[in-house]
C-alpha positions as CSV (number, residue, x, y, z in Angstrom):
1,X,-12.1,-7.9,-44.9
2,X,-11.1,-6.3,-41.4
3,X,-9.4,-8.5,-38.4
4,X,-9.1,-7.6,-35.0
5,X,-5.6,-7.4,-33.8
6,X,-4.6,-9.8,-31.3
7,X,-3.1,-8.3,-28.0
8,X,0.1,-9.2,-29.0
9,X,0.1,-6.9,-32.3
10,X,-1.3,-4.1,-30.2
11,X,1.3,-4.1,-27.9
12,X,3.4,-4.0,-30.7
13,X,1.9,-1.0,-32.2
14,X,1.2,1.1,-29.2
15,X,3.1,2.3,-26.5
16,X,1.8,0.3,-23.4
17,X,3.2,1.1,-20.2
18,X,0.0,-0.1,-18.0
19,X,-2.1,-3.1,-18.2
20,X,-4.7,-3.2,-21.1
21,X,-4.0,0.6,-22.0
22,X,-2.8,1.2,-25.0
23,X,-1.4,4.6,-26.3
24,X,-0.7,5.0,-30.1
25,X,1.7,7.1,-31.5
26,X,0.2,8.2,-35.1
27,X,2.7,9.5,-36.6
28,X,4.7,6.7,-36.2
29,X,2.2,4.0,-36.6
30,X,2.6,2.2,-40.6
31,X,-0.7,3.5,-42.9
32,X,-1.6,-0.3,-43.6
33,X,-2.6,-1.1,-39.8
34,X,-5.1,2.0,-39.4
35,X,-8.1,0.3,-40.8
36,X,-7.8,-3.1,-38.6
37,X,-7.2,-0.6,-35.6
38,X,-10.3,1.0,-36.3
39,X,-12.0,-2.7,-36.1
40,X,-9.9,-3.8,-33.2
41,X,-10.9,-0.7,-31.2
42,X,-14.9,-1.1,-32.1
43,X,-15.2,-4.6,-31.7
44,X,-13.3,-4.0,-28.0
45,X,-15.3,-6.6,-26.4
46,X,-13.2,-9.6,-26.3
47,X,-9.8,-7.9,-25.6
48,X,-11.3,-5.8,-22.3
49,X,-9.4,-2.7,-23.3
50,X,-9.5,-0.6,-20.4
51,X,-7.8,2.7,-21.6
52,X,-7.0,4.3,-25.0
53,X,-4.8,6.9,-26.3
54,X,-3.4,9.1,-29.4
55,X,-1.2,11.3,-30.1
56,X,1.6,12.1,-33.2
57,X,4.5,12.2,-30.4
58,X,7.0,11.3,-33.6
59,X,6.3,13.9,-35.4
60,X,6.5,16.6,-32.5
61,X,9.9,15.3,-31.6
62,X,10.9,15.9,-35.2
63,X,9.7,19.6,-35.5
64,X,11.5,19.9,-32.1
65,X,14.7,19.0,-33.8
66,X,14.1,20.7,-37.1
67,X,13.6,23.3,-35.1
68,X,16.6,23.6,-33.0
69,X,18.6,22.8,-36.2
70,X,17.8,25.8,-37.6
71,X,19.6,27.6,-34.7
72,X,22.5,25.9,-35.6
73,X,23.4,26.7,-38.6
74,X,26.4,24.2,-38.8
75,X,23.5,21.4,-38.6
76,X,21.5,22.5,-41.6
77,X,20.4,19.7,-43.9
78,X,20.9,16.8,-41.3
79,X,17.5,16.8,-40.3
80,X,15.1,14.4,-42.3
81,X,11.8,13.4,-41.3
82,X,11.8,9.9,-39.4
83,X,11.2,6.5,-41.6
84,X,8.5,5.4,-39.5
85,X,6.5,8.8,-40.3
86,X,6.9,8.8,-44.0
87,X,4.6,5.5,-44.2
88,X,2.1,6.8,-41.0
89,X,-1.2,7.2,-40.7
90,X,-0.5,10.7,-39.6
91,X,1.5,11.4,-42.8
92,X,-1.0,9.4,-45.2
93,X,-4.6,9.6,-44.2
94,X,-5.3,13.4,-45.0
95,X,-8.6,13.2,-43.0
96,X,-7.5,12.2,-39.9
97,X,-8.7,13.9,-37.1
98,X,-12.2,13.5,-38.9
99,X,-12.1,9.7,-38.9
100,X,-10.5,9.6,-35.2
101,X,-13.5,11.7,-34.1
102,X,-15.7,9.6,-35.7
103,X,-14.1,6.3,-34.1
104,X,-14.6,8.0,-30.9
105,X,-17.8,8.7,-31.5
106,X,-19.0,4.8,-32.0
107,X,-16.2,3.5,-29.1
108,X,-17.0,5.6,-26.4
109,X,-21.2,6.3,-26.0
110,X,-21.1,2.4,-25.5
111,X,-18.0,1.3,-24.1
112,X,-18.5,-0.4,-20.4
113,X,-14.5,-1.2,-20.1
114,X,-12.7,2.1,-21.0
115,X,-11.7,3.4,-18.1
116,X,-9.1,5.8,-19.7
117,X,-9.1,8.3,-22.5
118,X,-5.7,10.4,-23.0
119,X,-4.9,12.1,-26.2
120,X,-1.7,14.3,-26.6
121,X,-0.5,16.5,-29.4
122,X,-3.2,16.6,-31.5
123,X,-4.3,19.7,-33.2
124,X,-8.1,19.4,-32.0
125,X,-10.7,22.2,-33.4
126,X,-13.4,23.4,-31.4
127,X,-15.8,21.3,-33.4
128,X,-13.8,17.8,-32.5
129,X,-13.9,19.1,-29.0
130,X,-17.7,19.6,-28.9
131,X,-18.0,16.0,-30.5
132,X,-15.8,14.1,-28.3
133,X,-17.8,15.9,-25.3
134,X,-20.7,14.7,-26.6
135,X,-19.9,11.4,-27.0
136,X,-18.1,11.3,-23.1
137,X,-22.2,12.6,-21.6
138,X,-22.9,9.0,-23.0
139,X,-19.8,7.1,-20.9
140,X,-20.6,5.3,-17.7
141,X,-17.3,3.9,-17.4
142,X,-14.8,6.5,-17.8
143,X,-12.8,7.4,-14.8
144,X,-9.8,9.1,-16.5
145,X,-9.8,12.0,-19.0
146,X,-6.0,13.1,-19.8
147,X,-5.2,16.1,-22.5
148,X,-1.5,17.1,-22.8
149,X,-0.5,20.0,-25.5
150,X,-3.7,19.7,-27.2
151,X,-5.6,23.6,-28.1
152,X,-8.6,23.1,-25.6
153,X,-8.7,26.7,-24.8
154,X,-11.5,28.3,-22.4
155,X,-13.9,27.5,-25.2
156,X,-13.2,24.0,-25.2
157,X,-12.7,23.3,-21.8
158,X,-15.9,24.8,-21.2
159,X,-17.4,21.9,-23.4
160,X,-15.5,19.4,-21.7
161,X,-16.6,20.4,-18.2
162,X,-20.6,20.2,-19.3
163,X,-19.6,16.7,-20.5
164,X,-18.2,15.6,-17.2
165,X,-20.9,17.3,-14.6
166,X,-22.9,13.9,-14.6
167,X,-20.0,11.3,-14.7
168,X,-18.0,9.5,-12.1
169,X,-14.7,11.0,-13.7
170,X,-12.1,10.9,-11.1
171,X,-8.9,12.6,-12.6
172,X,-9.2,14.9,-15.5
173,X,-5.9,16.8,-16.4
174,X,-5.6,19.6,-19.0
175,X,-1.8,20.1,-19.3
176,X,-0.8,23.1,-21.4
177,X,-4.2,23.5,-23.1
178,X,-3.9,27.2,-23.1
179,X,-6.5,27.6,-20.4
180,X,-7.0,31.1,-19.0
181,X,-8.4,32.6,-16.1
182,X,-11.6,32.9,-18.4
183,X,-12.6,29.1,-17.2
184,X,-13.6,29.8,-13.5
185,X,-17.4,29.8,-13.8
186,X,-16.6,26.3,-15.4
187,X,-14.4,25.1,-12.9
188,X,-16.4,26.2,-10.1
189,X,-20.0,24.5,-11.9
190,X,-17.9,21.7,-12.0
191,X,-16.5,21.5,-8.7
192,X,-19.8,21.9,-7.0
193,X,-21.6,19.1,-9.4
194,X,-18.8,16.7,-8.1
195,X,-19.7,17.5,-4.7
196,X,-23.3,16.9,-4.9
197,X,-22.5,13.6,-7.0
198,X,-20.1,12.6,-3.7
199,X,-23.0,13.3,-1.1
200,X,-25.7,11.2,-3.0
201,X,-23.3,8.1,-3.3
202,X,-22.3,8.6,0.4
203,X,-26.3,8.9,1.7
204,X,-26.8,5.9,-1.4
205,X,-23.5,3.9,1.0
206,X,-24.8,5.0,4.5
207,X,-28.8,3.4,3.3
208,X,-26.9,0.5,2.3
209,X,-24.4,0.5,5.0
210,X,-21.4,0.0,2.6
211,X,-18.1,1.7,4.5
212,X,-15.9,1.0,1.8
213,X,-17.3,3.8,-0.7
214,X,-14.6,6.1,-1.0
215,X,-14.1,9.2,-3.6
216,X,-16.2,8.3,-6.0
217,X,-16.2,11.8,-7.7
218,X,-13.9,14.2,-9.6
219,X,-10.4,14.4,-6.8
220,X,-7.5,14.6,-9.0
221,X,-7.0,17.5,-11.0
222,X,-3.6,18.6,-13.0
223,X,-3.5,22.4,-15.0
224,X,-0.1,22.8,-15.2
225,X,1.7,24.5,-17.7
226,X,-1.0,26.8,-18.8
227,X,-2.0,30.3,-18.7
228,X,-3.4,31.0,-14.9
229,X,-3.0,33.9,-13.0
230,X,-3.8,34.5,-9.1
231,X,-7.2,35.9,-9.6
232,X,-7.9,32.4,-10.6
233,X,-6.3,30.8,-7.3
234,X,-8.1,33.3,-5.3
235,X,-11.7,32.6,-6.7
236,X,-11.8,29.0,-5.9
237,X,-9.6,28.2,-2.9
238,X,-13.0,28.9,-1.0
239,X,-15.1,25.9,-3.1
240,X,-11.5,23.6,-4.0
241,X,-11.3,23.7,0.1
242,X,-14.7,22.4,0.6
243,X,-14.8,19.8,-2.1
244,X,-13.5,16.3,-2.5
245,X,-10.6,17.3,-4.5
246,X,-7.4,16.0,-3.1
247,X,-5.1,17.7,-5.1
248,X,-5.1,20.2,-7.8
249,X,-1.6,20.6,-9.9
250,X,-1.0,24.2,-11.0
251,X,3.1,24.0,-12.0
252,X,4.1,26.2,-15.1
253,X,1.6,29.1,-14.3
254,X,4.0,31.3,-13.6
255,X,1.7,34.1,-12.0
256,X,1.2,31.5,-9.3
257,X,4.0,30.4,-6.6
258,X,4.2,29.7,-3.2
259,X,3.5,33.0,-1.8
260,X,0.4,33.4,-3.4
261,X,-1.2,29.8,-2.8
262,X,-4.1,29.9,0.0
263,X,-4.9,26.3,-0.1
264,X,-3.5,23.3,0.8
265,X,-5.0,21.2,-1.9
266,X,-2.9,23.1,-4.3
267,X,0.1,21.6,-5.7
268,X,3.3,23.2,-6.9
269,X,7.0,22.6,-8.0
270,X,6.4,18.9,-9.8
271,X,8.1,20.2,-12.9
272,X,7.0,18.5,-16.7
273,X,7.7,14.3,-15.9
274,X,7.1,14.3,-19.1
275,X,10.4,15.6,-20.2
276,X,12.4,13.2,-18.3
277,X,11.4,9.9,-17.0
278,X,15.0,8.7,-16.8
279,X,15.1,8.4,-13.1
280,X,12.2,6.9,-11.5
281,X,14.1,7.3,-8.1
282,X,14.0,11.7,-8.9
283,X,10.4,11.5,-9.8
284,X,9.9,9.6,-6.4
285,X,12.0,12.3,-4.7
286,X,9.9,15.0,-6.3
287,X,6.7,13.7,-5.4
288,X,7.8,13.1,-1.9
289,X,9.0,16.8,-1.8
290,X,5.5,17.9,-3.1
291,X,3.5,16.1,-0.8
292,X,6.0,17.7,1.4
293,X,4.9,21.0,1.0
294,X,1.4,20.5,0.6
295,X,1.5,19.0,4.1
296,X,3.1,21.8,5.6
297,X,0.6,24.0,4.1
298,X,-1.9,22.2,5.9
299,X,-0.6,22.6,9.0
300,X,0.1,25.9,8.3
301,X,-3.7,26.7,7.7
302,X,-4.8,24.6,10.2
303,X,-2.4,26.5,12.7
304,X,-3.8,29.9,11.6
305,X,-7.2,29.2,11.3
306,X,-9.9,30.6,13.5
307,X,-11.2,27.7,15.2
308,X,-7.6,26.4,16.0
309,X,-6.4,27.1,19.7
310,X,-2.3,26.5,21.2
311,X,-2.9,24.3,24.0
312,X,0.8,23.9,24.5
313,X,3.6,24.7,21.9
314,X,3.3,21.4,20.6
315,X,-0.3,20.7,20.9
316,X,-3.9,22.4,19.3
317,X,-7.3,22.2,19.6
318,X,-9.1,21.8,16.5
319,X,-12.9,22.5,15.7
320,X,-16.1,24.7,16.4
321,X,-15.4,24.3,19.7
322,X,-11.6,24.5,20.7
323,X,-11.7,27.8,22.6
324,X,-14.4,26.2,25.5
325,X,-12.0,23.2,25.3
326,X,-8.9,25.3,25.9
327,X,-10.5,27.3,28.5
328,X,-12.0,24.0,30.2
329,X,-8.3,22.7,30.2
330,X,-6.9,26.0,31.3
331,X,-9.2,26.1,34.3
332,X,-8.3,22.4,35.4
333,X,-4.0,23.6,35.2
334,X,-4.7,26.5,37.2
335,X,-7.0,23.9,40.4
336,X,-4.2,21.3,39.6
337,X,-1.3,24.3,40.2
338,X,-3.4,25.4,44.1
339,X,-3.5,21.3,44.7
340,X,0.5,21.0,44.3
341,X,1.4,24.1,45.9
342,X,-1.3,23.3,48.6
343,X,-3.6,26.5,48.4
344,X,-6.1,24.3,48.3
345,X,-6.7,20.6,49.3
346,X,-9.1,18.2,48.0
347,X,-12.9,17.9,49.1
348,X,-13.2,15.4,51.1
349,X,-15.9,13.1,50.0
350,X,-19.4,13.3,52.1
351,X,-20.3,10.9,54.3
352,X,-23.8,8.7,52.8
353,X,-26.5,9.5,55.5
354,X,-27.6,6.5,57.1
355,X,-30.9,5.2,56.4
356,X,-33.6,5.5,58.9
357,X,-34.7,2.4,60.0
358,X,-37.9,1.6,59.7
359,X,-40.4,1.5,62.8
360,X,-41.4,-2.2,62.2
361,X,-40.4,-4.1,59.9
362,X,-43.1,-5.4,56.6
363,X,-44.0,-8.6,59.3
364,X,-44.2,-6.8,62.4
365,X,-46.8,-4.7,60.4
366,X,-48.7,-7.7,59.5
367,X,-48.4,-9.9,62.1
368,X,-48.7,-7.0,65.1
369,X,-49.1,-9.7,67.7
């Protein structure tokens, strides 16, 4: 008979670096604790899992040194496969992206606590791509929708975007997922169902005067690392500008750089954190340096924008109406210029006529005699 695992043999299992998310390496992860995972994972209710996530990191890691062995041909033979994957479910359950897609199928149609989804290295098909999409239409709750190294393609990004048009998703990130310039109708259908979904929840928060709404929608977006070109930054500045997205990560598409970025909402430079997480205090200094940059590309376009005037070197006028504002303000410099150099003096403020008194008063009227 199955068990649920308590939350202190899932933290032992998984690789938990948040509260009540729960990343597990399955390649690395022994055969005999698949089956009460499974159970754990469907009966979720009592633990409040908030985010899942899978991938066969081990086993990567190991073809990556294989691999680099075989370079060096002093180092040949030294490289065995790790202990761990020699008894994992990776290694011993020959159907297992199958049985995954079909836990994910159960787990995630009526989930109301996952929050998070994030799978990485795993050699998805088209047809476990289509089912996991199906089964995310069905999730109310999901707010975060991570894929890292995993063959999505334009095909299967396609199928992820229909999945997310009606959901609250609120970061989705596609990170060397082979995606091409082929995906811009679905990007773009995507963008614009996120901006409808943010303008019914803000006239939904303005009926119910709630001020505390916020971004409700799809606002943090990461394609690094893949296969786009400038064509693709060019077609959707125009709609990424207008939307709600905050920030859109293209780093590792290396048709796109600095000089070819139009908007500010686009993000460059952040290199792979997941290579090196050594030094919290460089990733801090990189993120600083990026939000860095985007910030001067927003003054930047805000400086060369058409509705953006130079009142003095160090000040603007912004919006549809800056030019009758700079000319109002130029107007009042040039009366304020005549006043100093006396060209002109003040008006002098007009006297109030006096008011004509009346012939009789309201009692002389009355009493006439």
């Amino acid at each position: 008979m199955d068990q649920i695992l308590s939350l202190e043999e899932l933290k032992k299992i998984s690789k938990s670096s948040e509260k009540n998310f729960y990343e597990f390496d399955l390649s690395a992860i022994y055969i005999d604790y698949w089956n009460p995972l499974k159970y754990t994972l469907i009966q979720n209710g009592p633990l409040n899992i908030q985010g899942i996530g899978f991938n066969y990191q081990t086993f990567i890691n190991f073809q990556a040194q294989l691999k680099q062995a075989k370079k060096n041909t002093s180092s040949k033979g030294m490289y065995h496969p790790p202990i761990e994957y020699e008894g994992s479910i990776q290694k011993n359950c020959k159907d297992l992206i199958p049985e995954l897609i079909g836990l994910l199928s159960r787990i995630i149609p009526k989930t109301r606590t996952i929050r998070q989804l994030s799978f990485r290295t795993m050699p998805f098909g088209l047809n476990e791509i289509e089912i996991l999409s199906q089964s995310i239409i069905q999730c109310n709750s999901l707010r975060v929708l991570k894929f890292s190294d995993i063959p999505l393609y334009d095909n299967g990004f396609a199928k992820i975007c229909e999945s997310l048009k009606r959901q609250a998703v609120q970061e989705l990130q596609c990170k060397n997922c082979g995606l091409s310039d082929a995906i811009i109708p679905a990007f773009v259908d995507l963008l614009e169902n996120h901006c409808r979904i943010q303008k019914i929840a803000e006239k939904h928060a303005e009926q119910n005067k709630d001020k505390n709404l916020g971004l409700v929608c799809l606002h943090v977006i990461d394609f690094s690392n893949n296969n786009l070109t400038t064509r693709f930054v060019d077609e959707i500045h125009e709609i990424l500008d207008s939307s709600p997205v905050t920030s859109l990560e293209l780093t590792g598409n290396d048709d796109i750089d600095f000089s070819t970025v139009q908007s500010p909402k686009i993000v460059l430079g952040g290199g792979d954190d997941s290579t090196d997480k050594s030094s919290s205090i460089s990733a801090r200094e990189k993120e600083l340096e990026r939000e860095n940059l985007r910030l001067k590309r927003v003054v930047s376009s805000l400086v060369q924008g058409k509705d953006v005037v130079a009142l003095r070197s160090d000040m603007y006028a912004v919006g549809d109406r800056a030019n009758e504002l700079a000319e109002h303000v130029r107007i009042l410099d040039e009366l304020c210029m005549k006043f100093e150099s006396g060209e002109m003096s003040p008006p002098r403020p007009k006297k109030k006529p006096a008011k004509k008194k009346r012939a009789q008063s309201a009692r002389s009227r009355l009493f006439p005699y």
